[in-house]
N, C-alpha and C positions, 0 to 999 in steps of 0.2 A: 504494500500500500504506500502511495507517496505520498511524505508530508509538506503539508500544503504551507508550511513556512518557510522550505526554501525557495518551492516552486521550479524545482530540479529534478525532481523525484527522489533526492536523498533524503535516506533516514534520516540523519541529522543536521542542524543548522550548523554551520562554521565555527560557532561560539561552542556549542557541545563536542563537536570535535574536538578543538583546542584544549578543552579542558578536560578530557578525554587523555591526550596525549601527554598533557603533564599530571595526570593519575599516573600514567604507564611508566615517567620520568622517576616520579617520586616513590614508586614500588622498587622499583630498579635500582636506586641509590639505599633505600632501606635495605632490599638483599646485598648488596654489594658494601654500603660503608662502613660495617664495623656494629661494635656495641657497644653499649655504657655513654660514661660521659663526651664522648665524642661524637658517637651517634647523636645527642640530645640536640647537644653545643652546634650540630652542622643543621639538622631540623629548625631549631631556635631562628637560627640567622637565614634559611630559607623565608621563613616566616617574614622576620625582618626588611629583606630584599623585598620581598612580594607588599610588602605595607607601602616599602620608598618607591613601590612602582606605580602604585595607584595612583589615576587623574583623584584632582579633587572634584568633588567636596567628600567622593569617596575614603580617602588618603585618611583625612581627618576623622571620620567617622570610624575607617576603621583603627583608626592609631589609638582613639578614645576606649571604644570596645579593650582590642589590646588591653592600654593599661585598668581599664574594672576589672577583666579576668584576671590579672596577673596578682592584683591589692587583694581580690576577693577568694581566686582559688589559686594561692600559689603553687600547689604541688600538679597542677595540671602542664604537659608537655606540651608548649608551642612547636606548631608546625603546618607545614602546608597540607590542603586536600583539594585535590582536583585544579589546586593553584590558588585558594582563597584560603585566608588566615582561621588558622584551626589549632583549638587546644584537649588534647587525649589525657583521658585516665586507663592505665593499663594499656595501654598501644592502641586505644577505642577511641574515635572522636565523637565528643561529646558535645562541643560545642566549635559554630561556625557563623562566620560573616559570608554572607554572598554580596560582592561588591553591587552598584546601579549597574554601573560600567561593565562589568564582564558579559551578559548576558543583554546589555542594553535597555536594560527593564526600567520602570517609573521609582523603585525606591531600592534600598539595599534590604535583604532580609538577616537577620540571628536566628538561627536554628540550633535546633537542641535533637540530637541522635535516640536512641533506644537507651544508651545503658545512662543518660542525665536522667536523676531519680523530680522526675515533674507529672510524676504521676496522680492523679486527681478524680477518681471516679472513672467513669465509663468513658469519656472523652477529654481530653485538655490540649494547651495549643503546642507546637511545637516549631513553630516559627513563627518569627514577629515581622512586621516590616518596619522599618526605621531611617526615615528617611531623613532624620539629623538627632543629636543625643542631646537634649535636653538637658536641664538641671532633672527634672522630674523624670525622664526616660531614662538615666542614668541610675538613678535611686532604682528604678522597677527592673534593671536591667543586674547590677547590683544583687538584688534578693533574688532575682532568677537563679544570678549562676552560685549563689551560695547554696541556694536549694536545691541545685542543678549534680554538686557533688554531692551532696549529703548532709548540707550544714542548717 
């Protein structure tokens, strides 16, 4: 079946390719680079690089992000996923920014994986959209990801 977003016929649009192939980057450098604090240290600064890449108002957004996880869950591993800033418990990503920019989209989202404990009855959300960080987005952003490990 083609999809009617490239108007190609390809399965996927450009933007999911792309991010596709630096999935396939960063598995690759995980089989390959080592373990322990080197491993972390080289994750970390992928992260890094991938913030200082961001157009704004992206950039900002997610530098903010960044630092709440970092104040709120510091045992959580900075790292890339699929090319967008991501922080793991256990080698699991639990939480993520998806930039406006990568995808083109109208806002940025924070999502929350399976194993961030936001579990809340029969259904609850597991991505936000955010499309700048408030004073007050930050506070709710904040008790998310505290809640989000287990705090």
């Amino acid at each position: 079946m083609a999809d009617t977003r490239t108007g190609s016929g390809e399965t996927f649009s450009a933007a999911e390719r792309a991010a596709m192939k630096e999935r396939a980057a960063e598995l690759k450098a995980q089989a390959t680079g080592g373990k322990g604090a080197a491993k972390r240290e080289r994750e970390a600064q992928a992260l890094i690089d991938a913030l200082e890449a961001l157009p704004q108002p992206d950039r900002t957004l997610a530098t903010r992000f960044h630092d709440i996880v970092r104040s709120e869950a510091p045992d959580l591993a900075p790292r890339t996923w699929y090319g967008m800033p991501a922080y793991a418990k256990d080698d699991k990503v639990l939480t993520f920014l998806q930039p406006a920019s990568k995808f083109d989209t109208r806002y940025s989202t924070i999502g929350f994986n399976d194993v961030a404990a936001l579990d809340d009855g029969e259904m609850w959300p597991a991505s936000y959209a955010v499309p700048e960080i408030t004073d007050d987005v930050e506070q709710r952003l904040r008790a998310l990801v505290r809640r989000a490990v287990g705090g």
